[in-house]
C-alpha positions in Angstrom: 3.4 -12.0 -4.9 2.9 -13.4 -1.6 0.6 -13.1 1.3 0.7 -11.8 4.5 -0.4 -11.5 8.1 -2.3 -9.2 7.1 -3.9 -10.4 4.2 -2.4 -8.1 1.9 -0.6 -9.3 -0.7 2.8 -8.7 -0.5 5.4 -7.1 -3.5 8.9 -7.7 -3.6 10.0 -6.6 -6.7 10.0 -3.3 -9.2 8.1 -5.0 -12.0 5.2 -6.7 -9.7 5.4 -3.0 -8.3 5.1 -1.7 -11.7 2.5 -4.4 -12.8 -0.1 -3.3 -10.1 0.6 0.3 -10.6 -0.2 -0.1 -14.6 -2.8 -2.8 -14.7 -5.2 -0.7 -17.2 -7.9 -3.4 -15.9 -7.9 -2.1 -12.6 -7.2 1.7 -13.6 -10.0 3.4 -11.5 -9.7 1.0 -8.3 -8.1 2.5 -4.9 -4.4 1.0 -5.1 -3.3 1.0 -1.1 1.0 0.5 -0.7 1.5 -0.3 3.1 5.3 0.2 3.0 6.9 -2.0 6.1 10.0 -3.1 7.7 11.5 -6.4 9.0 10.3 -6.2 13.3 9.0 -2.6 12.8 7.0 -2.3 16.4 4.6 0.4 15.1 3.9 -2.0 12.0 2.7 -5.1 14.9 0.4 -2.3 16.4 -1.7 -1.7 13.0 -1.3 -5.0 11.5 -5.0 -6.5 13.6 -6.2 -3.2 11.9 -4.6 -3.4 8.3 -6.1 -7.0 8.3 -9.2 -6.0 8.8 -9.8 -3.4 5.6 -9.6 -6.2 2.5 -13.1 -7.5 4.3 -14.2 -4.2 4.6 -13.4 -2.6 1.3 -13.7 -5.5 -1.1 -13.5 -2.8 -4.1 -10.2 -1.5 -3.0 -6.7 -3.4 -3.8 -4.1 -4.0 -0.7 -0.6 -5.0 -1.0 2.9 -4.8 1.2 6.1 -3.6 -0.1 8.9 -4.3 2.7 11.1 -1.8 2.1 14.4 -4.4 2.3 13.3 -6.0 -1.4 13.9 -4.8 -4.5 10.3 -3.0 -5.3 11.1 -0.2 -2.6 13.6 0.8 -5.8 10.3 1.5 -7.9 10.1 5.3 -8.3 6.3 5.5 -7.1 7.5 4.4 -3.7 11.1 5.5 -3.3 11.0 7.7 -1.3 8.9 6.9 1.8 9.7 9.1 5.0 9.2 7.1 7.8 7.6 3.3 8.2 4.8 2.6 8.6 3.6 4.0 5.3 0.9 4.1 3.4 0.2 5.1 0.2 -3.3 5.6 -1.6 -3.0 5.2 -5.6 -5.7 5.5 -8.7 -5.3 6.1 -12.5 -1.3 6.0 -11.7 -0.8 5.4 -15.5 -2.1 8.7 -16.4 -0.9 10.6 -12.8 2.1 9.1 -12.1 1.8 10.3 -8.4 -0.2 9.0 -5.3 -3.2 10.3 -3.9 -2.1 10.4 -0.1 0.2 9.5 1.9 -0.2 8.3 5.6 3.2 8.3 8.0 2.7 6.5 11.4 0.0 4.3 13.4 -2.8 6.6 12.8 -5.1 4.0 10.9 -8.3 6.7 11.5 -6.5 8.9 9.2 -5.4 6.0 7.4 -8.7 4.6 6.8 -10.4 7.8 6.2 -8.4 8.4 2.8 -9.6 5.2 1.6 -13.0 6.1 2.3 -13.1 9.3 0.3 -11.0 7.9 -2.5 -12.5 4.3 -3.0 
């Protein structure tokens, strides 16, 4: 695990994917997947916004998948639509699914979801 720009830490394989996902420590804490890609321009536009939300919501858990590693292959994130996404998770060990999804640049929406789900 790695960080990045935007202060999220960043996962580039299926078993740090896996690790977050399961961590029965962290069960009941928001999850947030922000699923990116190598010079995605809509990705530059939200990142000064992104980097913002770890300060913010110091309960909540941020981390990056780039979709060109190996932990896009983890089936809780497979399948992703369209980049940017992001993906709100909690109690994934006894869900196994996401609570929502967010396509786009639209970090109201975005930021919303993490409100009602923290």
């Amino acid at each position: 695990m790695s960080s990045t720009l935007t202060n999220w830490t960043r996962l580039t394989t299926q078993l740090a994917v896996d690790a977050v996902l399961f961590d029965s420590d962290t069960e009941d804490v928001l999850k947030v997947f922000c699923l990116t890609e190598i010079n995605c321009v809509p990705q530059a536009v939200i990142a000064p916004t992104l980097s913002s939300w770890p300060a913010s919501y110091s309960n909540v858990r941020f981390y990056e998948i780039p979709v060109e590693s190996d932990a896009i292959n983890n089936e809780a994130v497979a399948m992703y639509g369209m980049i940017p996404n992001v993906r709100l998770f909690k109690n994934y060990g006894v869900q196994y699914d996401y609570v929502k999804s967010y396509y786009g640049t639209n970090t109201t929406n975005m930021e919303n979801g993490i409100i009602a789900n923290r």
